[in-house]
C-alpha positions as CSV (number, residue, x, y, z in Angstrom):
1,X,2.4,0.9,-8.5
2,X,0.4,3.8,-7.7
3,X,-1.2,5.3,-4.4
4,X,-4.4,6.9,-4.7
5,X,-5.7,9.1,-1.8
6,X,-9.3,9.1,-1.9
7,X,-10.2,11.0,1.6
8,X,-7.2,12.5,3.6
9,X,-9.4,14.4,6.1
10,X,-9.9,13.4,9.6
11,X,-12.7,12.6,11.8
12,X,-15.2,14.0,9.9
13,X,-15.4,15.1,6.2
14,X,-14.9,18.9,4.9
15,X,-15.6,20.9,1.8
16,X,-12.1,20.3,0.9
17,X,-11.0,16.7,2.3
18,X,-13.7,13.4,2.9
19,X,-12.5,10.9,5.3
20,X,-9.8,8.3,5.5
21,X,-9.2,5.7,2.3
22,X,-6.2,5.3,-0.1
23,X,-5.7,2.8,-3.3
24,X,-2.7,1.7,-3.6
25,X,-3.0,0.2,-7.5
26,X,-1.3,-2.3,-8.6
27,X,-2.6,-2.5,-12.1
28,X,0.9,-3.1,-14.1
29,X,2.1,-6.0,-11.4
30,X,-1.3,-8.2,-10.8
31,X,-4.5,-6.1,-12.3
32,X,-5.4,-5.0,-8.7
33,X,-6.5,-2.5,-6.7
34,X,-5.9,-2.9,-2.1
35,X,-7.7,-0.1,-0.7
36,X,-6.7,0.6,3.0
37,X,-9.4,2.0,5.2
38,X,-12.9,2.7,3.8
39,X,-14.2,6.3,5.6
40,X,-17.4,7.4,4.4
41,X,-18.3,8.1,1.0
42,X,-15.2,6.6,-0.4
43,X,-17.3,5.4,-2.9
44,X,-18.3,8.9,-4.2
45,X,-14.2,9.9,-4.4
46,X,-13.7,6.5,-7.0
47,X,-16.3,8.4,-9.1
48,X,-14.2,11.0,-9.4
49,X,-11.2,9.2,-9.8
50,X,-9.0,6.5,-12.2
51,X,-9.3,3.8,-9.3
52,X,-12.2,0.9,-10.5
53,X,-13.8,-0.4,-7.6
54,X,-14.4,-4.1,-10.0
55,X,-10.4,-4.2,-9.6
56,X,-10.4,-3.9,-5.6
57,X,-9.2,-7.6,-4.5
58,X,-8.3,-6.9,-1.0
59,X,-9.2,-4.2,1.6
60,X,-7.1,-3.5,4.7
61,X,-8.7,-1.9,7.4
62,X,-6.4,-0.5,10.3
63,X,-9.3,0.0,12.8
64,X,-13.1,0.7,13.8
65,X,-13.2,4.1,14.1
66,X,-16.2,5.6,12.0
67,X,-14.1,7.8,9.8
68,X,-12.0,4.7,8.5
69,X,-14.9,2.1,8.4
70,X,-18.5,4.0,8.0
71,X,-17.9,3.3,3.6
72,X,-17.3,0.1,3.8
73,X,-20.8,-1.6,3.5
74,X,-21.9,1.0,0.8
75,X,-18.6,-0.1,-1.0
76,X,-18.9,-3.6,-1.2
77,X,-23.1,-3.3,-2.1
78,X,-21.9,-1.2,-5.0
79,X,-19.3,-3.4,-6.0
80,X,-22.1,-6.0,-6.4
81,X,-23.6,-4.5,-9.4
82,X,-20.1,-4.0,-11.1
83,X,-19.5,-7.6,-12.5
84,X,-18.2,-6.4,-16.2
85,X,-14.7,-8.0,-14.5
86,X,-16.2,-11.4,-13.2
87,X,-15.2,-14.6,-12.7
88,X,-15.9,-18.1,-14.4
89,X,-19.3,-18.5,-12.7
90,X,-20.0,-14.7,-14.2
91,X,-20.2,-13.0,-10.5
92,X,-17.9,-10.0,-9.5
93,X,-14.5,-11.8,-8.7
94,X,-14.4,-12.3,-4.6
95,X,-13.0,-10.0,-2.1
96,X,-10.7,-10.5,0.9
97,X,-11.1,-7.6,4.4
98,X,-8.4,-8.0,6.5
99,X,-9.3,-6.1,10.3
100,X,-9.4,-6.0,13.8
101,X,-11.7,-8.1,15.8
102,X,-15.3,-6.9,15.2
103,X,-14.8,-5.7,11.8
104,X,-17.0,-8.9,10.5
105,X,-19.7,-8.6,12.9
106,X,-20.1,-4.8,11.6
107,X,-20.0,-5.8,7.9
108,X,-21.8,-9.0,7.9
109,X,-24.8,-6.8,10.1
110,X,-25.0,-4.0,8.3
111,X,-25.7,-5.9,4.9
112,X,-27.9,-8.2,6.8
113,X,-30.0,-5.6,8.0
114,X,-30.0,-3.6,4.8
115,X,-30.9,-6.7,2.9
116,X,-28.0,-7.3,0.6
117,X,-27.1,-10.6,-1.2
118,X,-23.7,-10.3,-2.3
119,X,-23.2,-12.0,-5.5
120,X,-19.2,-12.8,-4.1
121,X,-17.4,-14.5,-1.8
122,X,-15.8,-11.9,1.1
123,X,-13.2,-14.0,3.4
124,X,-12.5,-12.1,6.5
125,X,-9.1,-12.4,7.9
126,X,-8.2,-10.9,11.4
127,X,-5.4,-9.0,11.6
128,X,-2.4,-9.5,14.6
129,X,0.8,-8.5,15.0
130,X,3.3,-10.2,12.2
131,X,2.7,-11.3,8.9
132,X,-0.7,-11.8,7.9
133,X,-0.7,-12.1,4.0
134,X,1.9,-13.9,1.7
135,X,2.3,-14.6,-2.1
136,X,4.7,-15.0,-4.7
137,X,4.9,-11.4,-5.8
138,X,3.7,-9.6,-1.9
139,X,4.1,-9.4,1.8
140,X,1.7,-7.8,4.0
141,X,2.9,-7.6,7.8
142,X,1.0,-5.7,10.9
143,X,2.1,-3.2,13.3
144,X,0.0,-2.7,16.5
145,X,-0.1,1.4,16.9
146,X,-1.3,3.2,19.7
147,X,-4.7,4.6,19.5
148,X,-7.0,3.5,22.5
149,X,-8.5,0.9,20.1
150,X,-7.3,-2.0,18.8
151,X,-5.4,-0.4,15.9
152,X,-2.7,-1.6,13.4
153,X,-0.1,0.0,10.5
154,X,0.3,-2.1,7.8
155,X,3.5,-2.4,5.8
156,X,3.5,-3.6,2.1
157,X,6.8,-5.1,1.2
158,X,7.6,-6.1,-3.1
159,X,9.6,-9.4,-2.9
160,X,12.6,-8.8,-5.2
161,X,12.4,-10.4,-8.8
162,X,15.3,-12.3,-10.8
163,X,18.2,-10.6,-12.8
164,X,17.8,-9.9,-16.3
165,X,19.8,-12.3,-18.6
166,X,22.6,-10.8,-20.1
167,X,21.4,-11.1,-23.3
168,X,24.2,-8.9,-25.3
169,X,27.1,-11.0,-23.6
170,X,25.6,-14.3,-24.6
171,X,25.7,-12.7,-28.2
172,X,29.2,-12.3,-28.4
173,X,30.2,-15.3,-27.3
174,X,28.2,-16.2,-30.9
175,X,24.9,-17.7,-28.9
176,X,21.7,-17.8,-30.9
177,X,18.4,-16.7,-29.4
178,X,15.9,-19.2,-28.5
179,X,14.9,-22.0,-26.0
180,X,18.6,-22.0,-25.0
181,X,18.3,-18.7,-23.5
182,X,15.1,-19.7,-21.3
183,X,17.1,-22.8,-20.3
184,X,20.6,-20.2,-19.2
185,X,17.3,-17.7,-18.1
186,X,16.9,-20.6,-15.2
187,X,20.2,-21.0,-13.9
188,X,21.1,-24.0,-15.7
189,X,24.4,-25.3,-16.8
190,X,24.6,-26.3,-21.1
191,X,27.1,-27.9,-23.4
192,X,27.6,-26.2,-26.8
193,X,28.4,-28.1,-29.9
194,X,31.4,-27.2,-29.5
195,X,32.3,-28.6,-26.4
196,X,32.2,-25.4,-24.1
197,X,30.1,-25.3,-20.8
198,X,28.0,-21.9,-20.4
199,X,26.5,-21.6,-17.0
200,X,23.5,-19.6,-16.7
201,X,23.9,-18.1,-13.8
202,X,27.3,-16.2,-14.3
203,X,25.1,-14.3,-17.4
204,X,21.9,-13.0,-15.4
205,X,22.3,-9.4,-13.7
206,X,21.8,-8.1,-10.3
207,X,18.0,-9.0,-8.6
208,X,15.9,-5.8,-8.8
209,X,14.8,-4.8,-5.4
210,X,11.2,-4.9,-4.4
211,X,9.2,-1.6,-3.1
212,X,8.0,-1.1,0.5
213,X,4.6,0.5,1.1
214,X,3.8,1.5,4.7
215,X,0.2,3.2,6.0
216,X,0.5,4.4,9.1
217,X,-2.6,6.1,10.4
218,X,-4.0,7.1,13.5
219,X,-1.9,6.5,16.3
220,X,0.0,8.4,19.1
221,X,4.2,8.2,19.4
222,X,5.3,5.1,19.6
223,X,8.5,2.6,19.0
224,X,6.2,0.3,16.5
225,X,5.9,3.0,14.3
226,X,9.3,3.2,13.2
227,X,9.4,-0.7,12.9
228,X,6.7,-0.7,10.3
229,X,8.5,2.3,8.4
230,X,11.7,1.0,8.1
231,X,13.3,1.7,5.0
232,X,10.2,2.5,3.4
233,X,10.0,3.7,-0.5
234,X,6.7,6.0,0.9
235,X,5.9,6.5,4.4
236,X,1.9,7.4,5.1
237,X,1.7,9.2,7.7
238,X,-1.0,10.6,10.1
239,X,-0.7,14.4,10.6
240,X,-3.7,15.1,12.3
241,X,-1.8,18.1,14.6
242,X,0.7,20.8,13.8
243,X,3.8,20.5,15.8
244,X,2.5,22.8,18.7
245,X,-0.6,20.8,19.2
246,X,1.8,17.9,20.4
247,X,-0.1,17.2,23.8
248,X,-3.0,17.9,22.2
249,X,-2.1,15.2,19.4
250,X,-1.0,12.4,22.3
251,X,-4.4,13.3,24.5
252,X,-6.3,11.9,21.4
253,X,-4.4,9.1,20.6
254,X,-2.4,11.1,17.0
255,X,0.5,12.3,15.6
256,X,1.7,15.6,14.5
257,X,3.3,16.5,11.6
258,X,6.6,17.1,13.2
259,X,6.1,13.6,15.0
260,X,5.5,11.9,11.3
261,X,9.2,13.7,9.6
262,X,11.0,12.3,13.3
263,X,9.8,8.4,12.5
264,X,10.4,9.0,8.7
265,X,13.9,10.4,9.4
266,X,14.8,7.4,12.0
267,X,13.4,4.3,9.9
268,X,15.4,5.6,6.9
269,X,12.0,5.9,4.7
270,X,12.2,7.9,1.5
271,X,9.2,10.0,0.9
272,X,6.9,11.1,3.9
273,X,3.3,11.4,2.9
274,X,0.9,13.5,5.6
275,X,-2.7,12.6,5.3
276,X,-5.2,12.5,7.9
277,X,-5.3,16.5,7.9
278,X,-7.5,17.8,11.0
279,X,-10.4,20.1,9.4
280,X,-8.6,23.1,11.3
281,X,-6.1,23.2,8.6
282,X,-8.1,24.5,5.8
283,X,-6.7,26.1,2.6
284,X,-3.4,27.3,3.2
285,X,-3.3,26.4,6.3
286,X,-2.2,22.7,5.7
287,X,1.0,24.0,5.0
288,X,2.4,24.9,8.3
289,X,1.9,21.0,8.8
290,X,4.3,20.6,5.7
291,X,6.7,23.3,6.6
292,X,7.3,21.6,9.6
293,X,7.9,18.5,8.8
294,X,10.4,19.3,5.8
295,X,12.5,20.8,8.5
296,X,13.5,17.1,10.1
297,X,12.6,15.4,6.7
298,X,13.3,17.4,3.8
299,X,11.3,15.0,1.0
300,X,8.0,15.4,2.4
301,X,4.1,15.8,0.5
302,X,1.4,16.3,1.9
303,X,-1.5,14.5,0.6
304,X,-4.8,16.5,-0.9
305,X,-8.0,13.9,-2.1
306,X,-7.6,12.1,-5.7
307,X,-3.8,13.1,-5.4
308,X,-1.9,10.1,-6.6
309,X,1.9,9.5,-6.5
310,X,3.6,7.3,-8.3
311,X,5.8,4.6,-6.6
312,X,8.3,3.9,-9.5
313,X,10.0,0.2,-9.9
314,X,13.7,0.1,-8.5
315,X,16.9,0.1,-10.9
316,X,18.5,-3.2,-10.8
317,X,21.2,-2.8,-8.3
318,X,24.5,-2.3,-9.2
319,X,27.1,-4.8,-8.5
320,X,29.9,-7.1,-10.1
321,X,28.4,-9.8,-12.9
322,X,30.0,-13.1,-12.4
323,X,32.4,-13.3,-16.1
């Protein structure tokens, strides 16, 4: 897994950083790409980048400001005309938006009024506190921030897959490979020809651990943040204020820099990622934001456009193997 930032920039789009959006791309685990807010001329950024909007399945919007949302209907008309990945009826494959309340009205108006006939399917699902997507392979669960607006983080969490078989043990004991290992592969219990019992779950390793995603954007201090962040492999966080611009920060509904290291250090995260950069911070002077936070939370980036950091797969953990 990868994440993507295509605008880190707040409010309103500079020379050096377009508004709010970020891929997280899953290419390697299920050929997607979930893109989490849509600011303005996000579709300009995928240009530039690896990201391919055909592979965008779902879209996760955390709320209606213009900076996070104002992309969204120039995304999805472009997307029509991108069918080289379609599905069996030969249509770009379908497309699900989760949002606040409103966010359907605003999409299903502005390509109304503008005329578009999508050739796919979108399904609209409102977002609410808890879990609000669930598959085999993902969890996606809601945090209600603090912004003035109805407003949500959203936390990705990796279900944990099965143990490798232990392949090399099962050759000493003089085991063949073949359909006998898929059958041990499952757990199950077999009799050799020679009368001994091998049972498959004593030879499959430790369960690797799935990775945690969360987004948190704009919001002001509060207890839900740390909730959604905890134990996080990558903590985004919304550093719209240096750490002296704290009041100024909680009078407009956003965090500081120092503010995002605090809930990183207390919900145990891993790597703290600042985006969401106020346009006073030009240049070099997106650093002090950084300084600042490494000083509560050492292991902390801060996020410039069409940056993209990698979000390795976890070692199997260690532990005793049955014998």
């Amino acid at each position: 897994m990868e994440l993507e930032f295509l605008g880190t920039g707040a409010g309103q789009p500079s020379k050096q950083r377009n508004v709010s959006s970020i891929a997280l791309r899953m290419l390697n685990e299920r050929n997607e790409v979930w893109l989490f807010d849509v600011g303005e001329a996000t579709q300009h950024q995928l240009l530039r980048s690896n990201t391919r909007s055909r592979k965008v399945r779902k879209i996760f919007i955390t709320h209606m400001h213009g900076d996070h949302i104002f992309g969204l209907p120039g995304f999805l008309t472009s997307r029509n005309f991108q069918a080289s990945e379609t599905s069996d009826n030969g249509r770009p494959t379908d497309i699900e938006i989760f949002g606040p309340r409103g966010l359907k009205n605003f999409v299903i108006n502005a390509l109304k009024y503008s005329q578009v006939r999508l050739q796919y399917h979108i399904k609209f699902i409102t977002a609410a506190p808890g879990k609000i997507f669930e598959d085999d392979q993902f969890v996606v669960k809601a945090y209600p921030m603090n912004h003035g607006i109805e407003d949500y983080a959203y936390r990705v969490e990796e279900k944990s897959t099965a143990g490798q078989l232990q392949v090399e043990r099962l050759l000493d004991l003089g085991l063949k490979p073949g359909p006998i290992f898929g059958r041990l592969k499952t757990g199950e219990t077999i009799t050799l020809d020679d009368g001994r019992q091998i049972n498959g779950k004593d030879f499959i390793g430790p369960e690797r651990q799935g990775r945690i995603i969360s987004i948190v954007m704009d919001t002001k201090d509060n207890p839900e943040i740390v909730k959604a962040a905890e134990k996080a492999d990558i903590l985004v966080h919304e550093s719209t204020y240096d750490a002296g611009n704290a009041v100024m920060a909680k009078k407009h509904g956003h965090s500081t820099s120092a503010q995002a290291a605090k809930h990183a250090s207390q919900a145990g995260a891993k790597k703290l990622i600042l985006t969401h950069i106020s346009a006073r911070y030009l240049g070099k002077k997106a650093e002090i934001l950084t300084k600042q936070a490494k000083k509560i939370f050492p292991n902390t980036f801060i996020a410039h456009d069409l940056d993209v950091f990698d979000i390795p797969a976890k070692e199997q953990e260690k532990g005793k193997v049955n014998a």
